[in-house]
N, C-alpha and C positions, 0 to 999 in steps of 0.2 A: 466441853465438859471435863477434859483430862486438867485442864488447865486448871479447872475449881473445882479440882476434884478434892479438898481439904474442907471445902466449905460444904460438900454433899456429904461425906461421913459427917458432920459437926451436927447437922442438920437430922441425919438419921440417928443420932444418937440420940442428940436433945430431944426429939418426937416418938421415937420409934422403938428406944431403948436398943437398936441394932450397931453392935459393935465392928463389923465388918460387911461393909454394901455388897461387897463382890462375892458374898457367899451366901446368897439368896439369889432366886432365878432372874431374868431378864426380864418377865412380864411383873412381875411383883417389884420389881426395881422398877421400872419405869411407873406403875400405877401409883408407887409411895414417892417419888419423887415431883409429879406432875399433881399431886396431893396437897403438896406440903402448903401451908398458909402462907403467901405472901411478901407479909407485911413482918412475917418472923421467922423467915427464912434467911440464912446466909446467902444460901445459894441464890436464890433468889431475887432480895431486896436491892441490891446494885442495876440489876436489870431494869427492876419494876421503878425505882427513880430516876434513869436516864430514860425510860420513855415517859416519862410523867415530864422531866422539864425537856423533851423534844427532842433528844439526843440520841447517839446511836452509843451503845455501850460497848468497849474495846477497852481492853486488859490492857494495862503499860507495857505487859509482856508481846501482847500481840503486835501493841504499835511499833514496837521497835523492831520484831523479826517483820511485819509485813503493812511498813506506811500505806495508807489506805491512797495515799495519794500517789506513788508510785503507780499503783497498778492502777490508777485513773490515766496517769500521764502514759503511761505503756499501752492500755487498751483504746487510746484516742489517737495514740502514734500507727495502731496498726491498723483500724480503721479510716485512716486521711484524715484524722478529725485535729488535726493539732491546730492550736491557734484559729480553729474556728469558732464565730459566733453561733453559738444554739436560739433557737428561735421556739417556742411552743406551739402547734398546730393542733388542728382539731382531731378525730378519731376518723370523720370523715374523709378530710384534707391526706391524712395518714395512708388510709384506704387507698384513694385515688393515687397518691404518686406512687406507693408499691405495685401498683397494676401496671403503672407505666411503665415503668422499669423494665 
């Protein structure tokens, strides 16, 4: 949210006529923010298109302080899982090898 936090005042201002977010409470912030329409929102509209074409949405800023792939390749390094094949099981199959364990 800090991050787009340019596009949430844009947003309150175009809608709300509020010149300053952070000087109205926390529950009336969050109620006018999870309000706002969609389709004509700043904040918003980046969001609601990367999950429309199936995508996970991440800031250029975010991608470069924290490659999403790094912390894959780090959290498979510290579970043994590097260079291994994943396979999909069922929920029961799932069940049964955590019991065994």
């Amino acid at each position: 949210m800090i991050e787009r936090w340019s596009a949430i005042e844009s947003d309150f201002l175009r809608h709300y006529q509020i010149e300053d977010a952070l000087l109205i409470g926390w529950k009336k912030f969050v109620r006018l923010l999870t309000n706002l329409p969609f389709e004509d929102s700043a904040f918003f509209l980046p969001l609601v298109n990367a999950v429309r074409s199936g995508e996970e949405y991440i800031s250029e800023e975010q991608k470069q302080k924290n490659p999403r792939s790094w912390y894959k390749q780090q959290r498979d390094k510290f579970k043994g899982r590097t260079n291994k094949e994943r396979q999909q099981v069922s929920m029961d199959e799932f069940i049964n090898q955590t019991r065994e364990r």
